[in-house]
C-alpha positions, 0 to 999 in steps of 0.5 A: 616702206616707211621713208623714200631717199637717196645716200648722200654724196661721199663728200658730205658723208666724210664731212660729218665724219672728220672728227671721227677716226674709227668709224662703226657702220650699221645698215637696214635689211628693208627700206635700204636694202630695197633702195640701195642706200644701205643694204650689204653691198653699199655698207661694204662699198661705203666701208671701202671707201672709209678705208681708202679715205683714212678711217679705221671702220671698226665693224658693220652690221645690217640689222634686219629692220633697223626701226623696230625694237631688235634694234636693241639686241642687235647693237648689244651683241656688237658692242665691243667693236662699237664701243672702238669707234668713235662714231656711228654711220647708219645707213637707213 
């Protein structure tokens, strides 16, 4: 496991996320996953809770590793919805 954290509060999330509109949610099959701070079930919890607040989530994703080198391929073969967002959240 490469870092140890804890997701940050929803309030400080939606903060750095005011300018944005569409936002694109990218979460870790690893270290997140197996912390609970940005696996499946919290991407979808956190893409529930942009809706709720006024963003447009256009697309998610957990990559497998999202600090290895597929990282590459995998942001590639979703770059339409990425490229709708305004932002990106990684959750890693």
């Amino acid at each position: 496991m490469i870092t140890i954290r804890r997701q940050k509060p929803l309030e400080e999330i939606t903060q750095y996320l005011n300018r944005c509109q569409g936002v694109y949610l990218i979460g870790c099959g690893t270290c997140a996953t197996m912390l609970h701070t940005g696996g499946k079930s919290e991407v979808l919890e956190m893409k529930q809770q942009l809706e709720a607040a006024g963003k447009k989530v256009t697309g998610w994703m957990v990559i497998p590793t999202a600090c290895d080198a597929l990282t590459r391929e995998a942001l590639a073969e979703n770059a339409e919805n990425i490229e709708a967002s305004d932002c990106i959240l990684v959750m890693s």
